[in-house]
N, C-alpha and C positions, 0 to 999 in steps of 0.2 A: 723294716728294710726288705726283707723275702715278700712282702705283699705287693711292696710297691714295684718290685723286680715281675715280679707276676702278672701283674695289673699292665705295665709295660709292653711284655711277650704278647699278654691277648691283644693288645692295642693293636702291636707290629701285625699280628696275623689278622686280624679284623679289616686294615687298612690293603696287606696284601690281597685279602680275597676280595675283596672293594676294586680295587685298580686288576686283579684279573676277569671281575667281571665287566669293568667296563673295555678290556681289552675286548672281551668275548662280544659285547653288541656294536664296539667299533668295526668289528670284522663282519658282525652280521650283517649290520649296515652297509660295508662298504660289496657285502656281496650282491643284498639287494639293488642295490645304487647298479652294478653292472649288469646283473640276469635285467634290471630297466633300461638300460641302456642298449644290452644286447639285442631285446625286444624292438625298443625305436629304431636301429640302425636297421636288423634286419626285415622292419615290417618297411621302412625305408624301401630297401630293395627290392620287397617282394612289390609293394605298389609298382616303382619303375618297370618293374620285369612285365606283372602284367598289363600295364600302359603299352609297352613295345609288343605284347605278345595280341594285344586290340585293333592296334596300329598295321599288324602284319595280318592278321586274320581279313580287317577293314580294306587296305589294299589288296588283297588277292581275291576276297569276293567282288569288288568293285572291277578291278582287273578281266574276271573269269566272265562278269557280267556285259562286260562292252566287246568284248569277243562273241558273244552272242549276239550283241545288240548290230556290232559290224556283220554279223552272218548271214543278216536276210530272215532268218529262220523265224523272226517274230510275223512275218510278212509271209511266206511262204514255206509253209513247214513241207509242203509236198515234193519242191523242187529239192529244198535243203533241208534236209531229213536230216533228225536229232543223232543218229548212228555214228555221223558223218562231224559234227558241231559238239556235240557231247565232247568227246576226248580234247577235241584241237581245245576247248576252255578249260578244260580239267588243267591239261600242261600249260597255262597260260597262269592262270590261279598259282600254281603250285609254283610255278618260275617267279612268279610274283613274290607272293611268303618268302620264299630262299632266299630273297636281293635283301630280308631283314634278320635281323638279328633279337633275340632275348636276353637281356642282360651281357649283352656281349659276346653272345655264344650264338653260334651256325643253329637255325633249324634245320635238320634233318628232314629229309622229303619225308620218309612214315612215319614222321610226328607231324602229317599232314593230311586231311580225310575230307573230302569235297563230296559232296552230294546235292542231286536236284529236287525241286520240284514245277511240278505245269508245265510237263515238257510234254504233253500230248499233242497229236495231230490237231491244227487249229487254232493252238493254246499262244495265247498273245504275251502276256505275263510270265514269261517263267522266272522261277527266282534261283539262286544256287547260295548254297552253305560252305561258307568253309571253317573250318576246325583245328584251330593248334595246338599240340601241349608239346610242353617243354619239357625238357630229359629233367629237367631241375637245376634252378638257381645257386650257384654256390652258399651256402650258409656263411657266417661268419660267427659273431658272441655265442650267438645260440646254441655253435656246434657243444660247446660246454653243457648242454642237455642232451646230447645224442644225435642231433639234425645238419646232416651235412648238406644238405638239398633243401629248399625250397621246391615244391610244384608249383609252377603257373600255365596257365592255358587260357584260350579266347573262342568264340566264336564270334561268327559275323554272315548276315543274310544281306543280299542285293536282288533287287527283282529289276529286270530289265521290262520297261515300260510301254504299250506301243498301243496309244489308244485308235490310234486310224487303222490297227491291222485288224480290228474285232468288229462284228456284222452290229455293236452294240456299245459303240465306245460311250468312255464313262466322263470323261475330264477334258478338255481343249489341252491341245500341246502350244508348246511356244519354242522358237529356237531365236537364237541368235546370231551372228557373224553368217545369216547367209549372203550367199554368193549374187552377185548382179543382176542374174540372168533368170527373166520370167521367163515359164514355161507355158502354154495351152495346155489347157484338158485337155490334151490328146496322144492316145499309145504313143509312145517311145519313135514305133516302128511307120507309124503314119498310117495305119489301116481304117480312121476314121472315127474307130472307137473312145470313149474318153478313159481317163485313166481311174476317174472319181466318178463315183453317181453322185451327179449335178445335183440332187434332192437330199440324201444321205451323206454324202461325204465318203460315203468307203469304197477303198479301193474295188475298181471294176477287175472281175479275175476273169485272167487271160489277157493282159493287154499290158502284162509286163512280166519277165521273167530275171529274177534275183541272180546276178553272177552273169547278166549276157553283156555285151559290147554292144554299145549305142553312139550315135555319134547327132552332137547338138552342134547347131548352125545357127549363125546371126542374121535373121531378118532383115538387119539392117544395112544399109550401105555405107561407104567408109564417111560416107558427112553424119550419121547421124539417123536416125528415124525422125520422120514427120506422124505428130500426133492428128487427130485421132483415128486414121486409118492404117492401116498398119498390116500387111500380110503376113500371115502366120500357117503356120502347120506343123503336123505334128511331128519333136524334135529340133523347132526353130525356138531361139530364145529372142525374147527385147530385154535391151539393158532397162536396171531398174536404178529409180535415182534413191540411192540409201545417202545415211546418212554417212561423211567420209571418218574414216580411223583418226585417231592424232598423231601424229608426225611422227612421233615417237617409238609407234609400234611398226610401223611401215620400213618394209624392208630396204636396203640401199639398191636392190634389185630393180625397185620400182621408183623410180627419181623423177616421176614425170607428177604436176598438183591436179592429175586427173582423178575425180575421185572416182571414177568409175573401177579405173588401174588398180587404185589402190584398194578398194573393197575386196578385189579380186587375189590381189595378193596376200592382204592381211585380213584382223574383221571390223565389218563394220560394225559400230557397237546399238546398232538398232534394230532393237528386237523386233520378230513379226510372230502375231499370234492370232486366234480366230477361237472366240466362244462355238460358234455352233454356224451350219452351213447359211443360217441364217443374218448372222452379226459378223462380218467378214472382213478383215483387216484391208483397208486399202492402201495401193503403192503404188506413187508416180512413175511411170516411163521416163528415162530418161529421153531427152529429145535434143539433145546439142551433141555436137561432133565428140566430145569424150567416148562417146559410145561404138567408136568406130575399130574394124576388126584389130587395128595393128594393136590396141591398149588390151585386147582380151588374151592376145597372145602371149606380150611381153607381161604383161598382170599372172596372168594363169604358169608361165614357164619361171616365173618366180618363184610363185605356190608352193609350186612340187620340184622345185631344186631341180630340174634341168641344164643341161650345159648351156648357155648362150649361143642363139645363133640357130638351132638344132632343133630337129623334128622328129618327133615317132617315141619306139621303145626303147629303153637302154643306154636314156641320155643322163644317165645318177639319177631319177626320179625312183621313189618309189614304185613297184608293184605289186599286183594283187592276181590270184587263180590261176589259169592259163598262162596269164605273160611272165611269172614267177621266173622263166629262165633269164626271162633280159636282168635278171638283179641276180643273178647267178646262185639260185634257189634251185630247189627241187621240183619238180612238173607238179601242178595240182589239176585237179580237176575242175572244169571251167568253171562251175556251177560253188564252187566254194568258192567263199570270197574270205580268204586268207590274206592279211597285207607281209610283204617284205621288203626289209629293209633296200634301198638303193646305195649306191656309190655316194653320195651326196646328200646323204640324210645326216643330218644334224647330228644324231647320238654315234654317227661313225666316231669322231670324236671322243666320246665318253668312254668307248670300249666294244661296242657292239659291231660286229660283222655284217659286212655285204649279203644279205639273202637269208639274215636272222626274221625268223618270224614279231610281228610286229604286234598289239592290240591296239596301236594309234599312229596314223599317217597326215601329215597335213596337204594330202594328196584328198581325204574324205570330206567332202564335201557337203552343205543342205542346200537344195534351189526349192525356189517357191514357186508352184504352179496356178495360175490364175483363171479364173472362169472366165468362160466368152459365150455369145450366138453363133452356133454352126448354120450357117446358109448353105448355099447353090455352090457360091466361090470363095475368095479368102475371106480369114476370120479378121474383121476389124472391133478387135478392143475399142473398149473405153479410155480416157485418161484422168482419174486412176485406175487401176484393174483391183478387182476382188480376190485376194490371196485364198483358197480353200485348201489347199495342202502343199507337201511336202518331199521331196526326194533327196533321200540318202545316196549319193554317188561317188566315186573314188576315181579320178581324173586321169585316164592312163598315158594322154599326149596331147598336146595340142600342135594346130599349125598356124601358119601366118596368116593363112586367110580366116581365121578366129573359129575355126570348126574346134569343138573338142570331144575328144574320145574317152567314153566315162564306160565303166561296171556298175549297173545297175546294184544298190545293196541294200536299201529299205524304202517304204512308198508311207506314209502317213497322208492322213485325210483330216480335215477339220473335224466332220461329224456333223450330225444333224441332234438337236433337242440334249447335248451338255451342256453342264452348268458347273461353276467353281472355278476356282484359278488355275491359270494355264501350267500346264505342268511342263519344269524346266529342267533336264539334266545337268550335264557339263557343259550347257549352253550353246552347243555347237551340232548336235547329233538331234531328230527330231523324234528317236527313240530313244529318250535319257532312260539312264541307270542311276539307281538310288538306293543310299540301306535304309532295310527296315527293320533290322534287327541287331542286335549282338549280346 
């Protein structure tokens, strides 16, 4: 009877330490189960946070990039000197970043470090860096090992690209949504000069200056241009026949089925591009009354949000350098071509102020300039004309007799002897901006 009482007791305590140990690997288990879980949730986060921390870096270099690319400075570093372009994108970039967020959390501007490169006198390509790191992510499971932060951080490179501003471009450019209005190879200011070497493609220096006020005029009379003679000179445009927008994008501003109107107000979605100054995109003249000044006015006073009716500065349009006071900005100096916000820009709306500095207007323009034969007297085109470059312009008024007042802002040239696919930014600017890094 005492053995079997015995035999019993070890049983009892055999079985306890049995059921304590598997108490002991239920718990180990269940701690592993969550240090894995802690893990997934917050490598979770950490991926999201550095997604948003790529995304704000991606935006603020692309941002910092088209502020250069609007500068001129790819085209003429002499007139607009990096001293001057430098900062205005630094505070472009950085105001960019700021508008994002990491994991939910404000970046702090000195969790913010911008820096250039190929910013030298000449230098066609410069590209700009920008760099975030975040104060740190909140931790969560994890914190149970010590970690109340996450670090995340991004960088992101953009070179803004401008193969016609180099004695040696490398790639054809291509833009899209330009504007109606063919130009002659001829300075701006009508001094006889072209604006391209007819052989090279690159811009002729001295026959344009970045940030100056120019004023284009229409060749045409109110019926229309007759092909194939056609007087021109330099700073006269011919309407060009593109191909029209779809209905859809076309503003209520512009109600008329002209497609010339319409190109003018919204874009037309036909791209023009040019291999080399020898393979040269061509494009019809228009030649029917659509072409006639009152559609450039009402098309173009669309554009740039202008009041109705109204002519000159300080009608809600945007402005850029000099005119900066008519948007009730601060004076800039002429030769920088800074845009600000107008009375009647779209993003007044969103939160942004009258005379807030801008990176993007749809006041900026691209016109296409076409080759001709300088004779004795006027220049008679062909029909079609040979597109060989390109003008950056930012449209500061128009009037009823279809003249428009533009700020010169970047010149691109086809080139002579590239080869490769035409290089396209954000399809609108014929100095696109691109990453190439992060």
């Amino acid at each position: 009877m005492k053995a079997q009482i015995t035999f019993t007791r070890r049983l009892r305590r055999r079985n306890d330490e049995r059921g304590a140990t598997m108490i002991l690997i239920a718990v180990g288990l269940s701690f592993m189960i969550l240090a894995i879980a802690a893990l997934a949730i917050d490598l979770v986060v950490l991926y999201s946070a550095h997604n948003d921390a790529r995304l704000a870096a991606d935006a603020a270099a692309l941002a910092g990039a088209k502020a250069i690319a609007n500068s001129g400075f790819t085209t003429d570093s002499t007139s607009v000197q990096w001293t001057t372009i430098g900062p205005i994108a630094t505070n472009v970039a950085i105001a960019a970043a700021m508008h994002n967020k990491i994991g939910g959390q404000p970046i702090p501007q000195g969790n913010i470090t911008v820096t250039y490169a190929n910013t030298g006198t000449n230098t066609t390509n410069p590209q700009i860096t920008v760099k975030i790191a975040s104060s740190g992510v909140p931790a969560f499971f994890s914190r149970i090992w010590g970690n109340t932060s996450l670090p995340v951080g991004a960088t992101s490179v953009a070179e803004v690209y401008n193969p016609g501003g180099s004695p040696t471009p490398q790639l054809p450019v291509q833009s899209q949504c330009v504007k109606p209005w063919l130009l002659p190879n001829l300075d701006l200011g009508n001094t006889g000069n072209t604006l391209f070497d007819p052989t090279t493609g690159v811009p002729t220096p001295g026959t344009y200056i970045i940030g100056n006020s120019y004023v284009l005029a229409s060749s045409c009379g109110a019926g229309g241009c007759t092909s194939p003679s056609i007087p021109v000179a330099g700073g006269q445009y011919i309407p060009a026949q593109l191909t029209a927008p779809p209905a859809s994008v076309v503003p209520p501003c512009a109600p008329d089925s002209c497609a010339s109107e319409q190109n003018i107000a919204a874009c037309s979605p036909q791209p023009i591009s040019c291999s080399s100054a020898s393979i040269l995109q061509q494009v019809a003249i228009d030649t029917s009354s659509c072409g006639g000044n009152t559609y450039t006015y009402t098309g173009a006073s669309c554009l740039i949000h202008s009041n109705s009716g109204t002519t000159g500065l300080g009608q809600g349009q945007d402005c850029m350098g000099s005119d900066s006071a008519s948007c009730g900005a601060a004076s800039a100096p002429p030769t920088v071509t800074q845009i600000f916000a107008g009375a009647n820009n779209r993003l007044v709306a969103d939160g942004i102020n009258t005379g807030d500095l801008l990176s993007a207007s749809d006041s900026l323009v691209t016109i296409p300039v076409f080759s001709y034969v300088i004779g004795s007297g006027p220049i008679s085109p062909v029909n079609p004309v040979n597109v060989i470059g390109f003008l950056q312009a930012f449209i500061t008024s128009v009037d009823t007799s279809g003249k428009v007042t533009i700020r010169l802002v970047n010149i691109a040239g086809c080139g002579s002897g590239v080869t490769g696919s035409p290089v396209q930014g954000d399809g609108i600017s014929p100095v696109p901006v691109h990453l190439i890094g992060n």
